[in-house]
C-alpha positions in Angstrom: -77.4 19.7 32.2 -73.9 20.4 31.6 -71.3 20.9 28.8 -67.4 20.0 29.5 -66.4 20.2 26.3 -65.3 24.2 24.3 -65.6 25.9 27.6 -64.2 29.0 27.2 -63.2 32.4 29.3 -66.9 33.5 30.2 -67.1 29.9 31.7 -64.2 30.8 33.7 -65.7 34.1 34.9 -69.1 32.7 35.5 -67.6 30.1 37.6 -65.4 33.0 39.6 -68.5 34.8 40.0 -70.5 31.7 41.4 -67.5 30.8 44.0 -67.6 34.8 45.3 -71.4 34.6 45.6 -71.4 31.6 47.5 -68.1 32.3 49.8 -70.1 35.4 50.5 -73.3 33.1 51.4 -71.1 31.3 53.6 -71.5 28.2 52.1 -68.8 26.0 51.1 -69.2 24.1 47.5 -70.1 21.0 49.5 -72.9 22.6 51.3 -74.5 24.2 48.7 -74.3 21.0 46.4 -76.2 18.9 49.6 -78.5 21.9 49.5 -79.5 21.5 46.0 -79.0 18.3 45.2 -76.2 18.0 43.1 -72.6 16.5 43.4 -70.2 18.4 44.8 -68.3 17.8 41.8 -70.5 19.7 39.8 -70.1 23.3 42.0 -66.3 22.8 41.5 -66.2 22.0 37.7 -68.2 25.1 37.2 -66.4 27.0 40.0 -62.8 26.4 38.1 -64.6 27.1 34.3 -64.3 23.3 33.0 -67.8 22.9 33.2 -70.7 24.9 31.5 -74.1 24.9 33.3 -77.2 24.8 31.7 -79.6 28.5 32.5 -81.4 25.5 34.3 -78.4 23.8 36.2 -77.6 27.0 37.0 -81.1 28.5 38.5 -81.1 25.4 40.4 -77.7 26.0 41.9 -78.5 29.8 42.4 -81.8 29.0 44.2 -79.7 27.5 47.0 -77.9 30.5 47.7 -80.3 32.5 47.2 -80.1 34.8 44.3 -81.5 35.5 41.0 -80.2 34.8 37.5 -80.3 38.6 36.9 -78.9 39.6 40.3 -76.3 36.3 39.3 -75.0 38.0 35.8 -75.3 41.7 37.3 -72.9 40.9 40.1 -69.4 42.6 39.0 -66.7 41.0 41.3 -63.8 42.9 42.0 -60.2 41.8 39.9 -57.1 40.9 41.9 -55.3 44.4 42.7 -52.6 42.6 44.1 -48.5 43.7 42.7 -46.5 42.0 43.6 -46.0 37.8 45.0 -43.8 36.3 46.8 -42.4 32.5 45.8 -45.5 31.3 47.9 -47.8 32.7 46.9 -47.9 31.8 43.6 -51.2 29.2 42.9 -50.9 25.6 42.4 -52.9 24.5 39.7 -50.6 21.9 38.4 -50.7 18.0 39.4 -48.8 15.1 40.0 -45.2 15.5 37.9 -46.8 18.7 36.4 -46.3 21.8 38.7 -48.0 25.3 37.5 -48.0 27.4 39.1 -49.7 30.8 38.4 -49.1 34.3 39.3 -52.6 35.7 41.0 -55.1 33.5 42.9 -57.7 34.4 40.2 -57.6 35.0 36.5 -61.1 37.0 36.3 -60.0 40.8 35.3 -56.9 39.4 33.8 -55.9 39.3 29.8 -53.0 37.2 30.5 -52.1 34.3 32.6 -48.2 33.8 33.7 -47.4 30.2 34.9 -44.2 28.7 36.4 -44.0 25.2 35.0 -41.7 22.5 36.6 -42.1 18.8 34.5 -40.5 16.3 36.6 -39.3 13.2 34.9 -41.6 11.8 32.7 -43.9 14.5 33.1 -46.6 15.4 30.1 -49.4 17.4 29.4 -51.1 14.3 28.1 -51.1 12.5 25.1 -54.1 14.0 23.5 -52.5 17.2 22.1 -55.2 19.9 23.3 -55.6 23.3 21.6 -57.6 26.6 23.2 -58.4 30.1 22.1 -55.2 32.4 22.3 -51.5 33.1 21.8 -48.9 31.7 24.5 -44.8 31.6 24.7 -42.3 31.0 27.3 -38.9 30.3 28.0 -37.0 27.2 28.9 -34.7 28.2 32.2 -33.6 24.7 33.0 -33.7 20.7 31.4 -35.6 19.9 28.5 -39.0 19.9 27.0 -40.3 18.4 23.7 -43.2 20.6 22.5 -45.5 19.7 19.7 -47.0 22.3 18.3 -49.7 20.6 15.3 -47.2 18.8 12.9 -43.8 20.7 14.3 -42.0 19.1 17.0 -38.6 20.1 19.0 -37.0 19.9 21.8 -35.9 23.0 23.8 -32.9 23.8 26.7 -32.0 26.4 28.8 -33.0 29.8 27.1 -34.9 28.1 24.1 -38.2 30.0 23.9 -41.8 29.3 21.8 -44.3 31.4 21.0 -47.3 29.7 19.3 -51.2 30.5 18.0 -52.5 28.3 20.9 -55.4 27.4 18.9 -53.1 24.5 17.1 -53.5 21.6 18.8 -50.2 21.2 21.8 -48.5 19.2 23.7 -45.4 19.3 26.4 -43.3 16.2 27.5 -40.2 16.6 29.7 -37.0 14.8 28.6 -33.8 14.1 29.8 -32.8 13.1 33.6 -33.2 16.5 35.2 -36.7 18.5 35.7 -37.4 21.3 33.3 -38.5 24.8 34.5 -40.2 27.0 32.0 -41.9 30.3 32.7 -44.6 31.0 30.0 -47.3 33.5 29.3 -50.7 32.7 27.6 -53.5 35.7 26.7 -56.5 35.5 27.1 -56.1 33.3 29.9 -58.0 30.7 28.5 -55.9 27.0 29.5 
């Protein structure tokens, strides 16, 4: 039915495209998952681009709304126009110790994504290093953070900086007592 695995930046748009059609249907994602029989769950993997729907899955979920598959991929929606953000309006998409926080409530229409990362202590991106189509960078403005990048690994302060083929498999972990800010860019916006 689905895939969750290699999803890449058309999965993201897709799923944009299915949470403006249904927020113009009126219908929240639990709603229109009761309405066609799927789990919630499902409507919001697709929704954030972490899961790829079948052309059935997806007729299925369309049928609920209602609209067509060619109606579905014709629909253009618009990209963020907005400038300029202030400190709160920035999006959380981070959890737990991990904060990330992006600039723009949507990356559809965008070639790059900019991120605000704060690791609190003991925070990681995981111990499975993960790897992604694209180039990304950033710079260390407070703690510490060990990155991995494939075999190459090194710890970074204040005004330390990477810059990496993201396609090599990645990781982050904070170290030291105090929480590490980074701000970092990544194009296409495909994390």
């Amino acid at each position: 039915m689905v895939n969750t695995h290699n999803t890449t930046s058309q999965d993201k748009e897709l799923g944009h495209r299915l949470r403006v059609i249904r927020e113009r249907a009126g219908l929240s994602q639990r709603a229109l998952a009761k309405k066609v029989g799927v789990p919630n769950s499902t409507i919001s993997l697709i929704e954030s681009g972490k899961m790829n729907p079948s052309v059935g899955a997806l007729r299925k979920i369309l049928d609920g709304i209602p609209i067509s598959l060619s109606a579905f991929f014709e629909f253009q929606p618009d990209a963020e126009r907005q400038i300029f953000y202030a400190a709160d309006e920035l999006t959380e998409i981070g959890k737990g110790k991990l904060s990330l926080r992006q600039i723009g409530g949507t990356l559809f229409g965008r070639a790059m994504m900019i991120l605000q990362e704060t690791y609190g202590p003991g925070a990681d991106t995981g111990r499975v290093m993960y790897g992604h189509e694209g180039e990304e960078g950033g710079i260390v403005l407070s703690g510490r953070v060990e990155i991995t990048v494939g075999e190459e690994r090194k710890v970074l302060g204040p005004g330390d900086a990477y810059y990496f083929d993201s396609r090599l498999p990645h990781r982050f972990r904070q170290v030291g007592a105090e929480p590490c800010v980074v701000f970092s860019a990544c194009t296409p916006p495909t994390f």
